[in-house]
C-alpha positions in Angstrom: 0.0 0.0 0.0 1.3 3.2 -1.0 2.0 6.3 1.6 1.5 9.1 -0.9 -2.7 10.3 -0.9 -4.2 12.1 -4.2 -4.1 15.7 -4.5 -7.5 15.7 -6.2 -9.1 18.6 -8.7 -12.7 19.0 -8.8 -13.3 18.6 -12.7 -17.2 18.0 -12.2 -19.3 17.3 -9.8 -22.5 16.9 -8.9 -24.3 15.2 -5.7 -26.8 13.5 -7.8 -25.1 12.9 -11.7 -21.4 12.1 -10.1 -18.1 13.1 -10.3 -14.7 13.4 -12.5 -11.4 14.8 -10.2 -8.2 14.8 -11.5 -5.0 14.0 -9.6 -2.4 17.0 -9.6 0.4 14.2 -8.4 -0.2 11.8 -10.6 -2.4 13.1 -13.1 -5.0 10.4 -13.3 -8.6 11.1 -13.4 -10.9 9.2 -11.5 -14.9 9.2 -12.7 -17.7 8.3 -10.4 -21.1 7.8 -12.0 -24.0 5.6 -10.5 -22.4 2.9 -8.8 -19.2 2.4 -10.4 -15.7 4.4 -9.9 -13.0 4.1 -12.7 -9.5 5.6 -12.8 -7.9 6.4 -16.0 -5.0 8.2 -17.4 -5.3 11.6 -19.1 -5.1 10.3 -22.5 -7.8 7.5 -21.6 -9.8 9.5 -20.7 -9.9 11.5 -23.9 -10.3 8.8 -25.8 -13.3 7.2 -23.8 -14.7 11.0 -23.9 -14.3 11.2 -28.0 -15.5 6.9 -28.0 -19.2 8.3 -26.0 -18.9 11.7 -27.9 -19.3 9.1 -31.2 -21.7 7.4 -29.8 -24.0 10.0 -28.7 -24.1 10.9 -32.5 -24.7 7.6 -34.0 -27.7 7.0 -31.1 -31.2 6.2 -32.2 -33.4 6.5 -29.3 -36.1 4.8 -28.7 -39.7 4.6 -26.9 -37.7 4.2 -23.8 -34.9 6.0 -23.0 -34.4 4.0 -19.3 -33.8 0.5 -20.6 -30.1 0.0 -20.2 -29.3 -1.6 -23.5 -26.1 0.1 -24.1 -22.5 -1.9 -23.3 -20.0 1.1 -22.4 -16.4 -1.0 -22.6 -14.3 0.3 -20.3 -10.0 -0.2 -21.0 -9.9 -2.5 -17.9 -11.2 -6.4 -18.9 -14.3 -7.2 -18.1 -15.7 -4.0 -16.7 -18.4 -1.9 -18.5 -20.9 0.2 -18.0 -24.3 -0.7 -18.7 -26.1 2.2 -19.7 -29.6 3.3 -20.7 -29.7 5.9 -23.7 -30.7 8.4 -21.2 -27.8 7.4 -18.6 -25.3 7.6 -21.7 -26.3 11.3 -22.8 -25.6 12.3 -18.7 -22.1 10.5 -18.4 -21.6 12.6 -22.0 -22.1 15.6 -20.5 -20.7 14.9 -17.4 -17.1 14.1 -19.4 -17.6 16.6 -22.0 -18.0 19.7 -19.1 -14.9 17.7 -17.2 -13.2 18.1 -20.7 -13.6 21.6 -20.9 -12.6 22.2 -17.1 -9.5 20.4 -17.7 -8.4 22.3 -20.7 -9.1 25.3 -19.0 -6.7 24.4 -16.2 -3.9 23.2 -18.5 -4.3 26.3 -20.1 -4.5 28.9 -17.0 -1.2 26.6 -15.8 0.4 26.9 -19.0 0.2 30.8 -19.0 1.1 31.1 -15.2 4.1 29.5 -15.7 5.2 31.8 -18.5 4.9 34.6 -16.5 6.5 33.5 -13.8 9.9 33.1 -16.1 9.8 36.8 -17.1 
């Protein structure tokens, strides 16, 4: 067991949709949403973002929007989410406004430490 602990960033959150927090340490994000947790690495991340992002467009929705029929593959083996059309479009936004967050903070980091070199 390991003695460092997580500084974690609040990407998103919300008490009833979930959560994505980012690690400043180690720079993995960790995504809580209905009962499941997953950690990923930045670049995971993204691509499970832009793999829901595709789905979301291909979708055709049906009379009922609560019957989890979709299979969300996650990049460990043997663990995926099982979503309902409605459940997929609120992980979508919860990633794509985690995405934006995230860029913004690379972005406010990347100017601050310019300044700080003049």
């Amino acid at each position: 067991m390991s003695n460092s602990m997580c500084n974690y960033k609040i990407l998103y959150h919300d008490k009833k949709d979930g959560y994505v927090i980012r690690c400043a340490d180690c720079n993995n994000i960790q995504i809580g949403f209905g009962n499941l947790g997953v950690t990923f690495t930045v670049p995971v991340f993204r691509s499970f973002h832009n793999s829901i992002k595709s789905m979301i467009s291909e979708q055709r929705y049906g009379k009922d929007l609560h019957h989890k029929t979709i299979r969300l593959h996650t990049p460990c083996e043997g663990i995926y989410f099982l979503l309902s059309s409605h459940e997929l479009l609120e992980l979508y936004i919860i990633l794509d406004s985690a995405e934006t967050e995230m860029q913004s903070q690379e972005l406010i980091n990347l100017f601050g430490h310019d300044n700080q070199s003049e």
